[in-house]
C-alpha positions as CSV (number, residue, x, y, z in Angstrom):
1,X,64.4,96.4,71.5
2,X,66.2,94.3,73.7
3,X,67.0,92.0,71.3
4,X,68.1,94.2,68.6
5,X,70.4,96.0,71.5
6,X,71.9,92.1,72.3
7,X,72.5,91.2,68.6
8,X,74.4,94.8,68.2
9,X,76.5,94.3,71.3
10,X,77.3,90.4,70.2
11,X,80.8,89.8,70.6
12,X,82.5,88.7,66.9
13,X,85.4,86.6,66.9
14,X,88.5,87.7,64.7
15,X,89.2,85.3,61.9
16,X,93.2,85.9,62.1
17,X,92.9,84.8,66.0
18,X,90.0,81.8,65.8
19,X,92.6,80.1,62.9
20,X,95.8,80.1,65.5
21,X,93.6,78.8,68.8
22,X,96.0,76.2,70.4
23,X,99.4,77.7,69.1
24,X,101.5,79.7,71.0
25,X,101.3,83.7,69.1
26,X,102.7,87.2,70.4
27,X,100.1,89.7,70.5
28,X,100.1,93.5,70.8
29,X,97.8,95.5,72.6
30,X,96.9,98.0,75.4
31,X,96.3,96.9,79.1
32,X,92.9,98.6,79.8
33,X,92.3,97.9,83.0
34,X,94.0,97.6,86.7
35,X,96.5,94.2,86.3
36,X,94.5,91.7,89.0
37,X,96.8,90.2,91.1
38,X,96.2,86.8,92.3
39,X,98.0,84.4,94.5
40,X,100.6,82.3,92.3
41,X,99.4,84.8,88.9
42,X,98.7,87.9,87.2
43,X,95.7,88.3,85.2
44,X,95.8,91.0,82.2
45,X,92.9,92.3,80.3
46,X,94.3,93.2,76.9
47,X,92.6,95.1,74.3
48,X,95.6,93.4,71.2
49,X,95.6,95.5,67.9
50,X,98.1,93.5,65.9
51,X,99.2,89.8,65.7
52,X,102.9,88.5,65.0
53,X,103.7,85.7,62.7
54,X,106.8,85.3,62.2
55,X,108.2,88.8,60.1
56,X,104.3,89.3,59.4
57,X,101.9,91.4,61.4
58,X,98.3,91.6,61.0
59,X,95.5,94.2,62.2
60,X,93.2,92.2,65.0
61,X,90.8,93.7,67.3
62,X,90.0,91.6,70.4
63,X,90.0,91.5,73.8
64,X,92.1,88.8,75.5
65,X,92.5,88.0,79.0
66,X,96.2,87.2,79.3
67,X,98.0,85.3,82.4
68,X,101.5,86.0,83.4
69,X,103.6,85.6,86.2
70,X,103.5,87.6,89.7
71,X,105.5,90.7,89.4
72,X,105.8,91.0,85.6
73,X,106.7,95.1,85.4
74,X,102.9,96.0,84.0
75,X,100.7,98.9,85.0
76,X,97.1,99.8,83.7
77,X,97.5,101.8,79.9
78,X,101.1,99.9,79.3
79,X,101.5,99.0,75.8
80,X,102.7,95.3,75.8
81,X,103.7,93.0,73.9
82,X,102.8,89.4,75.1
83,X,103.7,85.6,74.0
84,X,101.8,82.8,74.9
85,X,99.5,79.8,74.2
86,X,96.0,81.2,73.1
87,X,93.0,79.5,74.0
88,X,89.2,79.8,74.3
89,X,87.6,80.0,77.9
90,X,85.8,77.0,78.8
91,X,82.6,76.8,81.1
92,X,83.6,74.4,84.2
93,X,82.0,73.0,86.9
94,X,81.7,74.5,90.3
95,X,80.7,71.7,92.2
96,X,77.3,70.1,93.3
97,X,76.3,69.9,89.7
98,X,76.8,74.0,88.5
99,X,78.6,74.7,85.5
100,X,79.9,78.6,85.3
101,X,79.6,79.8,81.8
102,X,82.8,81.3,81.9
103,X,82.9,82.1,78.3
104,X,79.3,84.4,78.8
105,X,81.1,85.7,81.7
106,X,84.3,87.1,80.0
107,X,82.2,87.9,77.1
108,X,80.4,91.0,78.7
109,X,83.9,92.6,78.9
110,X,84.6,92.0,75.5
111,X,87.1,89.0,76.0
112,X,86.5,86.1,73.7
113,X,90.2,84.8,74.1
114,X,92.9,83.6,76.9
115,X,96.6,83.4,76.4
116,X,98.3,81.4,79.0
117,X,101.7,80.4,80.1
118,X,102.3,84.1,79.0
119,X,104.6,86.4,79.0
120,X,104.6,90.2,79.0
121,X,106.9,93.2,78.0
122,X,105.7,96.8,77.9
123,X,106.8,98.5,74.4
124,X,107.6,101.9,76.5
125,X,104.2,103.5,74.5
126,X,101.3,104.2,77.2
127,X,97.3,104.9,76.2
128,X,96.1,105.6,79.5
129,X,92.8,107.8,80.4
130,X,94.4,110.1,82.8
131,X,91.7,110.5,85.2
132,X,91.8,106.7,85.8
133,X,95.3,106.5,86.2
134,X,95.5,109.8,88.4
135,X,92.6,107.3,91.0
136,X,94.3,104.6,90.8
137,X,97.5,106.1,91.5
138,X,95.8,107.3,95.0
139,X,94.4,103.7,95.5
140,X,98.2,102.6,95.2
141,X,99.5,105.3,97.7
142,X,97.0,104.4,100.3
143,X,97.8,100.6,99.6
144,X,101.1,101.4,100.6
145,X,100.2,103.3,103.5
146,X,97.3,100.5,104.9
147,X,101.0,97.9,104.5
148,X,102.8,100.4,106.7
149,X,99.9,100.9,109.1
150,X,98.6,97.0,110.3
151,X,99.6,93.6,109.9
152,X,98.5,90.4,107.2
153,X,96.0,89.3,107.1
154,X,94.1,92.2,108.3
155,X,96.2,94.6,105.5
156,X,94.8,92.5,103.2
157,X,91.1,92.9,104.8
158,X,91.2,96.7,105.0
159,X,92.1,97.0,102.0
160,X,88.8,94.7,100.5
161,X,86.4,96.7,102.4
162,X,87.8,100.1,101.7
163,X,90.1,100.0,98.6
164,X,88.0,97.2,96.4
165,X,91.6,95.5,96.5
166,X,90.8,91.9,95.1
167,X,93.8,90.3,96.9
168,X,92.1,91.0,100.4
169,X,93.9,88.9,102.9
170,X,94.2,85.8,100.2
171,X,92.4,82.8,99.3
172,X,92.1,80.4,102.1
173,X,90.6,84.0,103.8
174,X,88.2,84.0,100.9
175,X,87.2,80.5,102.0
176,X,86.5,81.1,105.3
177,X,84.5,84.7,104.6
178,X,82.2,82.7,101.9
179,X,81.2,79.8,104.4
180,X,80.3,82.5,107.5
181,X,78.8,84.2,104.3
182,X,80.5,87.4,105.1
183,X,82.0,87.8,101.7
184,X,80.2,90.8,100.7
185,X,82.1,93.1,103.4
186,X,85.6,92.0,101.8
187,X,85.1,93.2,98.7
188,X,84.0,96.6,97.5
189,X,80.2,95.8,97.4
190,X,76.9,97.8,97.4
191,X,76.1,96.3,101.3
192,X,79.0,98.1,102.9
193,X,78.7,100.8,101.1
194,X,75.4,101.2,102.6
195,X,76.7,100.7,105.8
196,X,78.9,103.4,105.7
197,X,76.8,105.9,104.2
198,X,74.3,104.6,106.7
199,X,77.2,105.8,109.3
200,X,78.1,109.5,107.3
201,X,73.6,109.9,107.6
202,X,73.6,109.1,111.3
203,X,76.5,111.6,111.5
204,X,75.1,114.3,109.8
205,X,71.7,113.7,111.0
206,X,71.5,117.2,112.6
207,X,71.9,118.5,109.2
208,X,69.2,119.3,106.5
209,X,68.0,116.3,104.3
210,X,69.6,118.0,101.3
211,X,73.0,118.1,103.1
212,X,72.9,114.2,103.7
213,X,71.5,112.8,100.6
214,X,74.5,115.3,99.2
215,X,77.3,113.8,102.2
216,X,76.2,110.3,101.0
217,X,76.9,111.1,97.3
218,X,80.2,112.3,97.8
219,X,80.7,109.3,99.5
220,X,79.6,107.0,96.7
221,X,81.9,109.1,94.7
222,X,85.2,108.6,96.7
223,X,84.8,104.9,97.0
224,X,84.2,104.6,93.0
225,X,86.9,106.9,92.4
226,X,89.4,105.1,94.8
227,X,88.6,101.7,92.9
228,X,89.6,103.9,89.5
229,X,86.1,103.7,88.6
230,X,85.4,99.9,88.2
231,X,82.7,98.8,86.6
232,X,81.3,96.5,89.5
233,X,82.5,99.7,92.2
234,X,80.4,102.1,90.2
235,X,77.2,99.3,90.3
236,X,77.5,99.1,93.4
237,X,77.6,102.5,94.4
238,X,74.5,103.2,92.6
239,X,73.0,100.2,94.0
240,X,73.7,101.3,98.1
241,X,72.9,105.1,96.8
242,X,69.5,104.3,96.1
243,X,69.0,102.1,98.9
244,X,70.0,105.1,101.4
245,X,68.1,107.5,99.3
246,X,64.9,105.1,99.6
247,X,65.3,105.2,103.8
248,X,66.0,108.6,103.7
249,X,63.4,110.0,101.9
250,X,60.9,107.5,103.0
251,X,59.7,107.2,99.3
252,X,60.1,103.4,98.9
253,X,58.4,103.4,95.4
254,X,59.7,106.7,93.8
255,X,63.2,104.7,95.1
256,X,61.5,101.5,93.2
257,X,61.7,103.3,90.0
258,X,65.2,105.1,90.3
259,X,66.4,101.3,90.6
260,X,64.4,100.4,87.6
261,X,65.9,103.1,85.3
262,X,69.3,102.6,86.9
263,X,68.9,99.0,85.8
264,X,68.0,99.4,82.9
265,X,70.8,102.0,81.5
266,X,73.3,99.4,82.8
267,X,71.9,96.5,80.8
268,X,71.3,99.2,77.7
269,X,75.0,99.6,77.9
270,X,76.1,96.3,78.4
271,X,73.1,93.8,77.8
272,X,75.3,90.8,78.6
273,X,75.3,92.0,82.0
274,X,71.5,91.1,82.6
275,X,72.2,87.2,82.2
276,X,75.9,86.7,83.0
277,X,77.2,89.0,85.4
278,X,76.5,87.2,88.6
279,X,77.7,90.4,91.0
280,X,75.0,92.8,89.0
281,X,72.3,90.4,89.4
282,X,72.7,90.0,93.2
283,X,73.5,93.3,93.6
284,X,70.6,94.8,92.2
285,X,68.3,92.1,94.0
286,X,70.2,93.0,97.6
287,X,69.1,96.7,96.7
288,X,65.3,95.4,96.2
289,X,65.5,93.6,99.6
290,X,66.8,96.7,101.2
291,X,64.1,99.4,99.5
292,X,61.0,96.8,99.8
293,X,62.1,94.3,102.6
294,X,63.8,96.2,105.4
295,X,60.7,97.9,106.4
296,X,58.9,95.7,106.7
297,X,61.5,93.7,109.1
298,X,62.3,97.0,110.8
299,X,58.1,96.9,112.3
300,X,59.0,93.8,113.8
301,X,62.0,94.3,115.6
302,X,60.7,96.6,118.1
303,X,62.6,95.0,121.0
304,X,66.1,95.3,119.0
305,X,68.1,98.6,120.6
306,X,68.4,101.2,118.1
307,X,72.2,102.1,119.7
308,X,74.9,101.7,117.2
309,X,72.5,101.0,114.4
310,X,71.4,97.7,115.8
311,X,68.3,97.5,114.4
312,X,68.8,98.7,111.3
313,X,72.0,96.0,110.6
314,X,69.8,93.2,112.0
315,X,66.7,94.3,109.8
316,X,68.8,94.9,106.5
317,X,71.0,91.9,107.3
318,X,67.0,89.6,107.0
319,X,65.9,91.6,104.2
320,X,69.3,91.2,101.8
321,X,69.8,87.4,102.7
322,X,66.1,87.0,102.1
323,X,66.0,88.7,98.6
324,X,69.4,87.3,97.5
325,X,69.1,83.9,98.7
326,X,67.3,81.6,95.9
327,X,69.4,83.0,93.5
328,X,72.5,82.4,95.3
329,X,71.6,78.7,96.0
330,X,70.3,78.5,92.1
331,X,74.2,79.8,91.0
332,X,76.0,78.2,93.9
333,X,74.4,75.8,96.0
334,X,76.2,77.3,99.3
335,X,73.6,78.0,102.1
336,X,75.1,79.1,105.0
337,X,73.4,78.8,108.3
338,X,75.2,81.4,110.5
339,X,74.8,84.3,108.1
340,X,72.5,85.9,110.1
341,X,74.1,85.9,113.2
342,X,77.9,86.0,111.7
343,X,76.6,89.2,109.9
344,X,75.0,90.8,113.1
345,X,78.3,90.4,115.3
346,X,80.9,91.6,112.0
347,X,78.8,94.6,110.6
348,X,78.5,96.2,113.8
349,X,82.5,96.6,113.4
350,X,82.8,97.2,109.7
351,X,81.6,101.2,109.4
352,X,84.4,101.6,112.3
353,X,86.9,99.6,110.6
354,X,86.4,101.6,107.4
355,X,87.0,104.6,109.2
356,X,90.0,103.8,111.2
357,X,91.3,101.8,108.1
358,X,91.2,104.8,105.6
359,X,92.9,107.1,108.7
360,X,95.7,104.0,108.8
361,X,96.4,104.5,105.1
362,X,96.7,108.1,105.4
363,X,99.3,108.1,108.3
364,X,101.0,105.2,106.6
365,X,101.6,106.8,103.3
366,X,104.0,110.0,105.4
367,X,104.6,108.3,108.7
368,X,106.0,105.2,107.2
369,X,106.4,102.4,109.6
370,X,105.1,104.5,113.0
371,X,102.0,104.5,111.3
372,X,101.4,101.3,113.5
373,X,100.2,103.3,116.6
374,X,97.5,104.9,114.1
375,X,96.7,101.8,112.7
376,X,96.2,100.3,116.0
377,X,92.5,100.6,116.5
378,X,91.7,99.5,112.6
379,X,93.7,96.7,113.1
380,X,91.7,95.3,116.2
381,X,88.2,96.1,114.9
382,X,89.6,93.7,111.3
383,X,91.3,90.8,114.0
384,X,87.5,91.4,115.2
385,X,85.8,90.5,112.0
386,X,88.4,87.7,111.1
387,X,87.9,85.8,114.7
388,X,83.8,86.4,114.0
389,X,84.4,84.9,110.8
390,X,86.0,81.7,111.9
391,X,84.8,81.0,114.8
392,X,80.9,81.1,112.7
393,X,83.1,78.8,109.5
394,X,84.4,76.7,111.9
395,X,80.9,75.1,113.5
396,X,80.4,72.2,111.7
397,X,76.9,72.7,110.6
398,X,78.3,76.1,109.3
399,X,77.5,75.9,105.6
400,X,75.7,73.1,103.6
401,X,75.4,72.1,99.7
402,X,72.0,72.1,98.2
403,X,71.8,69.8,95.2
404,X,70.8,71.5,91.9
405,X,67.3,72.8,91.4
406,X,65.4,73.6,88.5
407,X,65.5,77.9,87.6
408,X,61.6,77.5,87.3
409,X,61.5,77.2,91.7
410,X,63.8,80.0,91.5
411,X,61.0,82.4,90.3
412,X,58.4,80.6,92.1
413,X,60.4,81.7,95.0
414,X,60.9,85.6,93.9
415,X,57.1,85.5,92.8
416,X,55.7,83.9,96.1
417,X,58.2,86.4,97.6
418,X,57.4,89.9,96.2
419,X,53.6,88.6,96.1
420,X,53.9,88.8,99.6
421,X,55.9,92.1,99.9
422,X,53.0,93.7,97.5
423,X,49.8,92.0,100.0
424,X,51.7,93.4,103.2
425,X,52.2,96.6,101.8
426,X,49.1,97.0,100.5
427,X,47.5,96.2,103.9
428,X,49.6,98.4,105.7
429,X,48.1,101.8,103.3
430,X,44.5,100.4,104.0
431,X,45.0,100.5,108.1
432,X,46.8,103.7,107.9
């Protein structure tokens, strides 16, 4: 079955593209998603219907990821029409001996070509869905209103952690947030998620169980619906929704299979996900560590305080790194060596941040620039999280490079793991 499903969903070149690769062409097509805006670029996904040669157009179908300057007048749903060099994405090499398959990794969107050098201008026609345009027109108002509210870099930060916002405080920020291994709270991932659902749970704790499990799916469903219902947000959300619904209910294994079926409708929709969508595969392996491995942790830190949610950071900070980390140094090679204590001291903050972020955004977006009294305590809780972040990137035995390993140790590592998960397990239902 699965390899019927992968042969069905293989992506087919277009002869009319594949015969003009290395000549510059002007393509027409439909902006599909979000543009992603980078530091010195623009990146479009494009799905082009026609081709222009000269007074000739032709019919294509293909998805194209298409590079333009910063600021080119383009908004998700435009109709443009775009000149440039197209080209084929090329794996390259990530340091330490990796190579990226960049090619697999575009692929599972459906883009087997790049035009760069580009240039785009909208036709005036729009095909936009109009719920998606309708959340992403609400993720642009409270954009506006997080700039009005605090400061860069920690703009930039808010809006990673609440928003999904890509640019998050830019790319030397990036740097320093990979090396303390904190990456996961500047984007939109399934981790701080959880956190915050962990937070809206602890609120409402007073309340029936129905009333929570219902509080935290609403707030899955605000964060994918701020992000205009991204493909990695709405993973992620599922991911963290599970994980909560696993503490919660305190049905690890009836949470084992939800993850199982939710895994496997997303790889039945797109099985190219499965092999070459990094941010699925460490998602959904930071989910296992969460449902089987925190626990398990949890028993053993006793002598951690409870207040603030100590505990439970410290035990699902051990049980996420531990699940996630031989793949990470299989695809990477980065093992950092202040994640643990980096993410203890900046995940204490980031539920608070969240909240005082999103209040920021709201104020900024009517009270325009006096939004900066509102935005004051958000703004000290993110100059928190950046200062814990350097000061752990800055030690000099911070972060080291582990030389390429063989995939065959990476699941002897997940087997020796989860052999060990199942034996503890198993001996804790024969003592109780």
């Amino acid at each position: 079955g699965g390899v019927l499903r992968m042969d069905m969903a293989g992506r087919v070149s277009d002869g009319s593209l594949t015969s003009v690769v290395g000549s510059k062409v002007t393509l027409v097509g439909v902006v599909v998603e979000e543009p992603d805006v980078r530091e010195n670029s623009m990146h479009l996904f494009v799905r082009a219907s026609e081709i222009v040669v000269g007074s000739a157009t032709t019919s294509i179908r293909a998805g194209v990821l298409v590079f333009v300057p910063l600021h080119t007048p383009v908004v998700y749903g435009d109709v443009v029409e775009v000149l440039g060099t197209l080209g084929l994405p090329e794996e390259f090499d990530t340091g330490s001996g990796r190579t990226f398959r960049y090619p697999e990794y575009l692929a599972k969107d459906g883009i087997l070509y790049i035009l760069s050098f580009a240039s785009a201008e909208p036709t005036g026609e729009q095909q936009a869905n109009p719920a998606k345009s309708a959340a992403l027109w609400v993720k642009h108002k409270l954009l506006y209103g997080l700039q009005n509210a605090i400061p860069e870099p920690e703009a930039g930060l808010a809006a990673g952690i609440t928003l999904g916002d890509k640019r998050a405080g830019g790319h030397e920020l990036s740097d320093v947030f990979i090396r303390a291994s904190l990456i996961h709270i500047v984007v939109l991932s399934g981790y701080n998620i959880t956190v915050v659902i962990n937070a809206a749970s602890h609120a409402l704790s007073v309340f029936p169980r129905t009333l929570r499990f219902g509080a935290s799916g609403l707030v899955v469903a605000f964060f994918i619906l701020m992000t205009g219902g991204a493909a990695t947000a709405v993973r992620a959300g599922i991911m963290a929704f599970l994980a909560v619904y696993a503490r919660l209910s305190g049905r690890t294994f009836i949470a084992m299979r939800a993850l199982g079926v939710a895994a496997f409708l997303m790889v039945l929709w797109n099985p190219f996900t499965l092999a070459f969508d990094p941010s699925f595969q460490l998602s959904a392996l930071a989910t296992l560590g969460l449902v089987l491995i925190t626990p398990i942790v949890a028993k053993k830190m006793n002598r951690i305080s409870e207040r603030f949610g100590l505990r439970e950071i410290v035990s699902s900070t051990i049980a996420t790194q531990v699940a996630v980390l031989p793949l990470l140094l299989y695809q990477n090679g980065n093992l950092s060596l202040v994640a643990l204590p980096a993410n203890i001291f900046a995940l204490a903050a980031v539920p608070f941040a969240m909240g005082f972020s999103g209040l920021a955004a709201i104020f900024g977006i009517f009270a325009g620039k006096f939004a900066v009294f509102v935005g004051l305590p958000a703004y000290i809780l993110l100059s928190y999280i950046i200062l814990v972040a350097e000061l752990f990137a800055n030690l000099p035995f911070a972060a080291v490079i582990v030389p390429k390993f063989s995939v065959w140790l990476v699941l002897f590592a997940y087997c020796f793991l989860f052999v060990g998960v199942w034996r503890f397990t198993q001996k804790e239902n024969d003592q109780s």
